[in-house]
C-alpha positions in Angstrom: 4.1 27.0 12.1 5.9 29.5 14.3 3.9 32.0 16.0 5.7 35.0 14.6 4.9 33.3 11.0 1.7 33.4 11.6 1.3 37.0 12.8 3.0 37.7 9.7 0.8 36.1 7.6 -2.3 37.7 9.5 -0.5 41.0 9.2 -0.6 40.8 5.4 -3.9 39.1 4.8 -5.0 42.2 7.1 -2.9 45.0 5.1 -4.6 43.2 1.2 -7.9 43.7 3.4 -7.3 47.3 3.7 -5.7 48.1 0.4 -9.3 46.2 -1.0 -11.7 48.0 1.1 -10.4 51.5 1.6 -13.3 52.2 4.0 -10.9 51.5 7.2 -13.2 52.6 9.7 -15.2 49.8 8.9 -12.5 47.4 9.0 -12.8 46.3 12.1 -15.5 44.5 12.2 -13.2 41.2 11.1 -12.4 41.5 14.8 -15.6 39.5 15.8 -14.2 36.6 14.6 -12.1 36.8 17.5 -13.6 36.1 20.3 -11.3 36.4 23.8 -10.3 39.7 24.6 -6.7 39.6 24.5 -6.5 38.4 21.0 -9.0 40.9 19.9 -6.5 43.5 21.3 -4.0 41.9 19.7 -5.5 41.4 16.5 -6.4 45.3 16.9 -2.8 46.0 17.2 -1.4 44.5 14.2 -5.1 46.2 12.0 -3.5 49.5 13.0 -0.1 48.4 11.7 -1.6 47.9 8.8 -3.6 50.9 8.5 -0.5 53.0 9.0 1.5 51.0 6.4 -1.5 52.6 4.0 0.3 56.4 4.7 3.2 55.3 3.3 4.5 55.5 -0.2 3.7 53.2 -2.8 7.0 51.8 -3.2 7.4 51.3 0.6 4.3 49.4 0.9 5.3 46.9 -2.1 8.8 46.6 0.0 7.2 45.7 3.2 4.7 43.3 1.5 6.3 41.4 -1.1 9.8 40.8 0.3 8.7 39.1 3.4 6.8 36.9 1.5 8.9 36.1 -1.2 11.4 34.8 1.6 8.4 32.9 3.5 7.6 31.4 -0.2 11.0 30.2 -1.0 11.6 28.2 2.9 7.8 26.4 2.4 9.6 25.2 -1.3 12.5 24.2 0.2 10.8 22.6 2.8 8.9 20.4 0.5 9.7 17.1 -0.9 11.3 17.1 -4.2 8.2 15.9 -6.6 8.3 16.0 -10.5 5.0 16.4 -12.7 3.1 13.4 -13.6 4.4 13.4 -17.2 8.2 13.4 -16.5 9.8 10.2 -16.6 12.0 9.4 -13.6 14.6 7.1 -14.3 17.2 5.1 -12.2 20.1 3.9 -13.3 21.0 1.2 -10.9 24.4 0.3 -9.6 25.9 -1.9 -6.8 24.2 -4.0 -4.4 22.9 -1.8 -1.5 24.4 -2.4 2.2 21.9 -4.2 3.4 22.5 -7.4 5.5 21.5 -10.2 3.6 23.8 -12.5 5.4 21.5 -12.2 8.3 18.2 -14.0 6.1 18.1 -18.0 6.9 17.0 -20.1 4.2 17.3 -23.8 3.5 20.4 -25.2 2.1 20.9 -24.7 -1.5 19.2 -21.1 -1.5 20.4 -17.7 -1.7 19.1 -14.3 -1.7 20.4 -11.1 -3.2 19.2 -7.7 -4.4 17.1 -7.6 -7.6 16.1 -4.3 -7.7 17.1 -1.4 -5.1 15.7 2.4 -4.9 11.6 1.0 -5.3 10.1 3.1 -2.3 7.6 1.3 -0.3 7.7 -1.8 -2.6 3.9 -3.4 -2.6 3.1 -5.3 -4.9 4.5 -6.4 -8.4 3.1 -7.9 -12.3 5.3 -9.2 -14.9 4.8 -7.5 -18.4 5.3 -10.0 -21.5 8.1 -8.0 -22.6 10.2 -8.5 -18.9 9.1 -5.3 -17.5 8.0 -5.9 -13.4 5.7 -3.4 -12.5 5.5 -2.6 -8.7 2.9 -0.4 -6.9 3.5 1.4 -3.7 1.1 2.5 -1.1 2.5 5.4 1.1 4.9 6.4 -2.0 2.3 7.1 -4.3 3.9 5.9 -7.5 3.9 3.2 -9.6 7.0 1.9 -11.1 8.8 -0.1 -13.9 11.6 -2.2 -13.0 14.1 -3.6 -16.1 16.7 -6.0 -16.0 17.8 -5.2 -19.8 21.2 -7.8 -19.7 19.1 -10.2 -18.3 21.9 -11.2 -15.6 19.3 -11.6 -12.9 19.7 -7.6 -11.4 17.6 -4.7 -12.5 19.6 -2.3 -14.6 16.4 0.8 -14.0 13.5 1.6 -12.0 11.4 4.3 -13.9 8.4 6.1 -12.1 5.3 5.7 -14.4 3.0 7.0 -12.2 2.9 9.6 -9.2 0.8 11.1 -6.9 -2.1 8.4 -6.5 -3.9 7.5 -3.5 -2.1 4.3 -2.1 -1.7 2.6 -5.5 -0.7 -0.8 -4.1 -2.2 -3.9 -6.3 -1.0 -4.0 -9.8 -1.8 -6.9 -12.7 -1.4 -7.1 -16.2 -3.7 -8.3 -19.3 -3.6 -8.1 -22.6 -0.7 -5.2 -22.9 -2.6 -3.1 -20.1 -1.5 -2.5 -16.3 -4.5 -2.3 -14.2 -3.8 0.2 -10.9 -5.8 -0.3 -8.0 -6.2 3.3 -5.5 -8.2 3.4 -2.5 -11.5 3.9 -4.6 -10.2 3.2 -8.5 -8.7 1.0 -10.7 -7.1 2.6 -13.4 -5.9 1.3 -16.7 -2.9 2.0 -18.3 -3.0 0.9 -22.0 0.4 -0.5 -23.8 2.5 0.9 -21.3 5.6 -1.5 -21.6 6.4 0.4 -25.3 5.6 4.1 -23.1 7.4 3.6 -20.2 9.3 7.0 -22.0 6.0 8.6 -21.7 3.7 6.6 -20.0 -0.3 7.3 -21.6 -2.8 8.9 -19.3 -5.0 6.4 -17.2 -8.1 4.8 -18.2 -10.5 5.0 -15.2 -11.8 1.4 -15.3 -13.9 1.7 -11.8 -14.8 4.3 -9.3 -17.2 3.2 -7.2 -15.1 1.6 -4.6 -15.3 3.0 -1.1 -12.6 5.8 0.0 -11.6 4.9 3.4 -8.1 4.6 3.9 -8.7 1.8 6.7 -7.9 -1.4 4.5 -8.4 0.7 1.8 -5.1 0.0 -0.2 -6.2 -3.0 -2.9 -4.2 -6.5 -4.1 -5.9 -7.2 -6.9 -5.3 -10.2 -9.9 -6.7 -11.5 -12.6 -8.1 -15.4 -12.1 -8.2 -18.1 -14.2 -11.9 -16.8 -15.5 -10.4 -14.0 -16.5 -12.0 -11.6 -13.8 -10.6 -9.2 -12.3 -10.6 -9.9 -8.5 -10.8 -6.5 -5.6 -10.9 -7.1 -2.3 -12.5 -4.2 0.1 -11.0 -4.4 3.6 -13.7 -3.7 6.6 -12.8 0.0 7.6 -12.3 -0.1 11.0 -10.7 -2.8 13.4 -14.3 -5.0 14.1 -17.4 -3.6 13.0 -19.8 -5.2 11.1 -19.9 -3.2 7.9 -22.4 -3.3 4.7 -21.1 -4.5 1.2 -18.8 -3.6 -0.1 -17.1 -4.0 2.9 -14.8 -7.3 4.1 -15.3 -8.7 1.0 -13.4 -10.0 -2.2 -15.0 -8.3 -5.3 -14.6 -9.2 -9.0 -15.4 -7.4 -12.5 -14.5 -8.3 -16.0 -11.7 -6.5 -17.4 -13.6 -3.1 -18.6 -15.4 -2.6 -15.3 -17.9 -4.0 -16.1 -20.1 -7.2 -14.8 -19.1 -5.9 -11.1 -20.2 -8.4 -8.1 -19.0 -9.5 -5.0 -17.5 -12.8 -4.6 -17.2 -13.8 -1.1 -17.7 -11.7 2.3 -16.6 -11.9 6.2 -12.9 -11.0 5.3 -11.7 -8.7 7.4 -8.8 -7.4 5.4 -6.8 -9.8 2.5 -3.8 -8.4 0.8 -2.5 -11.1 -0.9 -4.5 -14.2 -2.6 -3.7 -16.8 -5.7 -5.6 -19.8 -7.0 -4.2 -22.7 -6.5 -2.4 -24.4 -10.4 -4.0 -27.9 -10.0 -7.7 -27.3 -8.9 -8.2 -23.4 -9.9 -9.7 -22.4 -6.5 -8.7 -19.2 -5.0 -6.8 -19.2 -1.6 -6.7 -16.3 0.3 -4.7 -14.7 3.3 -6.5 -13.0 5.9 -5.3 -10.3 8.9 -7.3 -10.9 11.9 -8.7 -8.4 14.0 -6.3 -6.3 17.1 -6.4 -6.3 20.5 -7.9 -9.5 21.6 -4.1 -10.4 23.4 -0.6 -11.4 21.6 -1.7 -14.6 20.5 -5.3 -14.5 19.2 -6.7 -14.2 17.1 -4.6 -16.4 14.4 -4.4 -14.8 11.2 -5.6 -16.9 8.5 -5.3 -18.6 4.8 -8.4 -19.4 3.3 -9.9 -21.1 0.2 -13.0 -19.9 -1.6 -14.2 -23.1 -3.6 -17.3 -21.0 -5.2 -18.9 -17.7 -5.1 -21.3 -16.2 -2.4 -19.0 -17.9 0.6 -19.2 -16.4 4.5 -15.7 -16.0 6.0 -17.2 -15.9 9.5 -15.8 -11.7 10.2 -17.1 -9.8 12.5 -18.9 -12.8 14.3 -15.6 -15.5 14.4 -12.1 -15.7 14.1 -9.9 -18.4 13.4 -11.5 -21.8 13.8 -13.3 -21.1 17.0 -13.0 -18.0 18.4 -16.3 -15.8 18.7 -15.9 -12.0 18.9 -16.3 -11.2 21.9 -18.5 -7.8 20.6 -19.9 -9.2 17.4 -20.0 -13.1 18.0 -23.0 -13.7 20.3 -25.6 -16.2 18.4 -23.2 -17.2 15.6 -21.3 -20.3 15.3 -17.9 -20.9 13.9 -20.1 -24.0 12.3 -22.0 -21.0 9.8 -19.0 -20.1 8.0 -16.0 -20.9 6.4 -13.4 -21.9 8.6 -9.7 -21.5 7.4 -7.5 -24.2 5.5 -4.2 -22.9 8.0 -4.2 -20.8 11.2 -1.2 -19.3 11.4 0.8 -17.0 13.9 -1.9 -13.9 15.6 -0.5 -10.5 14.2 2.1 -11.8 12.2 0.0 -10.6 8.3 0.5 -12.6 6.0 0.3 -10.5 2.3 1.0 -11.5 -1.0 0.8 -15.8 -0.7 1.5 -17.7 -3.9 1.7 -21.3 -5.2 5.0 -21.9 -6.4 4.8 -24.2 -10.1 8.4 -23.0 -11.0 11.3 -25.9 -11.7 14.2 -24.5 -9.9 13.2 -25.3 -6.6 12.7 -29.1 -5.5 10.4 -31.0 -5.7 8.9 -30.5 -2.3 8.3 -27.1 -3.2 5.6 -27.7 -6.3 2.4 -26.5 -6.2 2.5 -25.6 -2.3 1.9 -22.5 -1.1 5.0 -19.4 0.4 3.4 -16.9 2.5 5.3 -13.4 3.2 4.6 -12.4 6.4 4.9 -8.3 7.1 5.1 -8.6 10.9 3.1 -7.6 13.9 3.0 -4.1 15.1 1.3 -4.4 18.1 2.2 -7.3 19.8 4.4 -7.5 23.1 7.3 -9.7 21.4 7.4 -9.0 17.4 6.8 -11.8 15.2 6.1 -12.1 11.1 8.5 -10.6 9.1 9.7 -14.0 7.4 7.8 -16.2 4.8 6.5 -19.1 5.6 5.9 -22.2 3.6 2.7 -24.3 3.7 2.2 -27.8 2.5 -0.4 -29.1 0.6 -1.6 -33.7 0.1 -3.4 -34.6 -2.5 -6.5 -33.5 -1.3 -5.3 -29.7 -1.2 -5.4 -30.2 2.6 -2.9 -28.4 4.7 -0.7 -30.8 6.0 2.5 -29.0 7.3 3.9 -25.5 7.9 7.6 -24.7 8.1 9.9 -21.4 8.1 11.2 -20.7 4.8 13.5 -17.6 5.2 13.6 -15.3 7.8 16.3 -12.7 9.8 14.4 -9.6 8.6 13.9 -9.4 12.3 16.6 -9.2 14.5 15.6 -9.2 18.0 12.8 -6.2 18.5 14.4 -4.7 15.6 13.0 -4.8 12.0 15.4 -4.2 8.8 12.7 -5.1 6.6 9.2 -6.1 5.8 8.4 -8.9 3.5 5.3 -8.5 1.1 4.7 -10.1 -2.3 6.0 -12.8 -4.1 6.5 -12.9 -7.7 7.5 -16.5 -9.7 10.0 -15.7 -12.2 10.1 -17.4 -16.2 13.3 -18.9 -14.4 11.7 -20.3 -11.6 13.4 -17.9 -9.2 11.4 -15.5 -7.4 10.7 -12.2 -6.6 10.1 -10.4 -3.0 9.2 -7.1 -2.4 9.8 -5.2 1.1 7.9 -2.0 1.5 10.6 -1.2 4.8 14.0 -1.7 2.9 12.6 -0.4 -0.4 14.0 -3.1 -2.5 13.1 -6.3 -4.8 14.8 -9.5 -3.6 15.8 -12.4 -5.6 15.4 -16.2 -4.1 17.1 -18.4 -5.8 18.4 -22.4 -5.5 21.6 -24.1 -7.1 22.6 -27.9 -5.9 
C-alpha cells in the first residue's frame, strides 16, 4: 500500500478518534503506541491535523472525510477480482477450440488428442455423474464445476460454477446422486446436484475433523469397491515424521461415519485406483525434495489390505534411507513400491484403463499423469506414462504414452487426472492450461 495511503487512512482513523472522544487533550496518549521518535512527531503532526479539522463546519468536515474515502473504496473494488456470490450460477457457453498447441503432444499411432472442455480454471480432479455431467474440482481456483457436453459430439457445450470460494477443493466423487467435495479439512456433500446445477443446494458437511494444513493438504479422494470412501492426508512438511492423521490414506463410509485409517508412511498421494481384476488399491506417491535431481524416485504402490507401512519418513524408493529419519530402519520393514519411477516428476491421478477403444495392450494396465518437477535442474514429468502389468499384477514394463507438454525448460501444461469415458475415450485434466482433454484412438 503506498505510503501516502496509509497516512491517509491513519489520518481518518485519527480524526473518527477525535469526533468519538471529544476530550482532545487526552488524545494523545494513542501516541505510545509509537515508539521511535520521529514517527511519534509525525504521528503528532497528522493528530493536530485532525484536531483542527474539528473547528471547521460540519459540512466541511463530511467533505474532507467521506470523499477521500469513497475514491480509496472504489480503486480497492476495482482492484479486486471479479467474484459472484455463492448462489449465482456461472455459466459458460463454450465455443471454438482454444489456441493451444496440440500438435506439439506425441502419442502412439492411431491416437489423437483435442480439447474437451476449455475455460475450467486450475482443472484437478474430475467424477462422472449418471446423467453425463463431469464434475471437476480445483485447488487454487476455489470452485467446483460442472462440465456438459449436451449434443453428445465429444466437446463440452458449458462449464457451470457450482461452487466458490472453498479451501482448495480438489478431489471430487460421486454416489448415489451426491458429489462428495474434499477441502483441506472437509468433505462436503452435495445432494442431487446434477438436476440443481441451476441452483446448486447448500453442502452437507460430511467430515471436519481433517487437519488444516495447506502442506499436502488438498485431497483426491474415491469411493472403492467396498463402498468406502477413501482420504488421503499428505505429511505437512517436506520430511518429518508426523502423528496420524498424517501420510496416511484414510477411509469412512459414505455419511462420515466409521472413520479409520487405512494405510500410513505415504508422504503425499494425489491420485490412486484399484486395480478391475483383483480389487486392490494402487497408489501413486511424491517423494520427498532435496535429496539431488534424481532421488528419491517417486513411486506407485499397492495396498493389498489394511494397516500397511509405506516406509515415509524412514525410506524411499526401494532402498534409500532418509538420510534424517532413516537410521535403524530397513527398507525390508515396509512396503516397498510395485514401479519406481522418475524422482520429481509427480505422478497424480493414475488409473486402470478397462475401456474397449483402445487395444488390447492397453486393458487393465495402468496410465499415470505425471504434473512435472519444480525443482529439479533439467524439468522432467509433465507427460503420462503407461505401466504394464503380467498376470501376476507385477509390473513388467513402463513406456511414454503422450507427452510435448514440455517443450524444452518451458511448460504449456500440466497433466493431472484421468477420467475413462462410457466410450472408452478418456479424459485429462491440466490445472496449467485450464482445460479438459480428450484421448482418443481410431485404426
Amino acid at each position: 500500500m503506498p505510503i501516502y495511503v496509509m497516512a491517509y487512512l491513519l489520518f481518518i482513523v485519527l480524526l473518527l478518534l477525535v469526533i468519538y472522544d471529544k476530550f482532545t487533550k487526552n488524545i494523545r496518549i494513542y501516541c505510545f503506541f509509537v515508539s521511535k521518535a520521529i514517527y511519534r512527531h509525525i504521528f503528532n503532526r497528522i493528530l493536530d491535523l485532525a484536531v483542527q479539522v474539528m473547528t471547521l463546519s460540519s459540512e466541511i468536515k463530511f467533505l474532507i472525510i467521506s470523499i477521500p474515502l469513497l475514491l480509496i473504496a472504489i480503486i480497492v473494488v476495482l482492484m479486486q477480482p471479479a467474484m459472484a456470490p455463492d448462489s449465482v450460477r456461472n455459466t459458460l457457453i463454450l465455443g471454438e477450440d482454444s489456441s493451444l498447441p496440440l500438435e506439439k503432444i506425441r502419442l502412439p499411432e492411431g491416437f489423437s488428442i483435442t480439447i474437451f472442455a476449455e475455460n475450467v480454471p486450475n482443472a484437478r480432479a474430475m467424477a462422472p455423474g449418471p446423467n453425463g455431467t463431469l464434475f471437476v474440482g480445483s485447488r487454487d481456483a476455489g470452485s467446483v464445476y460442472a462440465v456438459r457436453d449436451n449434443d453428445g459430439n465429444g466437446k463440452a457445450d458449458e462449464v457451470v460454477t457450482i461452487a466458490r470460494n472453498l479451501r482448495m477443493p480438489s478431489g471430487v466423487a460421486f454416489r448415489n446422486g451426491s458429489l462428495y467435495v474434499a477441502e483441506i479439512s472437509r468433505i462436503l456433500r452435495y445432494d442431487d446436484i446434477e438436476a440443481r446445477l441451476n441452483d446448486p443446494p447448500a453442502p452437507v458437511v460430511v467430515y471436519d475433523r481433517y487437519p488444516k494444513d495447506e502442506w499436502h493438504g488438498w485431497k483426491y479422494i474415491a469411493f472403492g469397491p467396498d463402498g468406502l470412501l477413501y482420504v488421503p492426508v499428505g505429511a505437512p512438511c517436506n520430511i518429518c515424521d508426523p502423528d496420524d492423521p498424517y501420510a496416511t490414506i484414510t477411509r469412512m463410509k459414505p455419511d462420515g461415519t466409521g472413520y479409520e485409517v487405512f494405510a500410513r508412511g505415504i508422504r503425499n498421494t494425489v491420485g490412486f485406483d484399484w486395480d478391475p481384476l483383483t480389487g486392490v488399491l494402487w497408489f501413486a506417491e511424491m517423494g520427498r525434495d532435496y535429496l539431488g535431481n534424481d532421488a528419491p524416485p517417486d513411486e506407485i504402490n499397492k495396498a493389498p489390505r489394511h494397516g500397511l507401512h509405506f516406509g515415509y519418513p524412514y525410506v524411499h524408493g526401494r532402498s534409500i534411507i532418509d538420510p534424517e529419519y532413516g537410521k535403524g530402519h530397513s527398507p525390508d520393514n515396509y512396503m516397498l513400491p510395485e514401479a519406481e519411477l522418475d524422482a520429481h516428476s509427480s505422478p497424480l491421478g493414475m488409473k486402470f484403463y478397462t475401456g474397449t477403444m483402445f487395444p488390447e495392450k492397453y486393458q487393465n494396465n495402468i496410465f499415470v499423469p505425471e504434473h512435472g518437477s519444480w525443482n529439479r535442474d533439467t524439468p522432467i514429468g509433465y507427460r503420462i506414462e503407461l505401466l504394464t502389468l503380467d498376470d501376476n499384477r507385477t509390473v513388467t514394463g513402463r513406456e511414454v504414452f503422450a507427452e510435448g507438454w514440455l517443450q524444452g525448460d518451458t511448460a504449456w501444461g500440466r497433466p493431472v487426472d484421468l477420467l475413462q469415458m462410457p466410450d472408452g475415450s478418456m479424459l485429462l485434466s491440466d490445472d496449467k492450461a485450464g482445460v479438459i482433454y480428450r484421448i482418443t484412438y481410431q485404426k
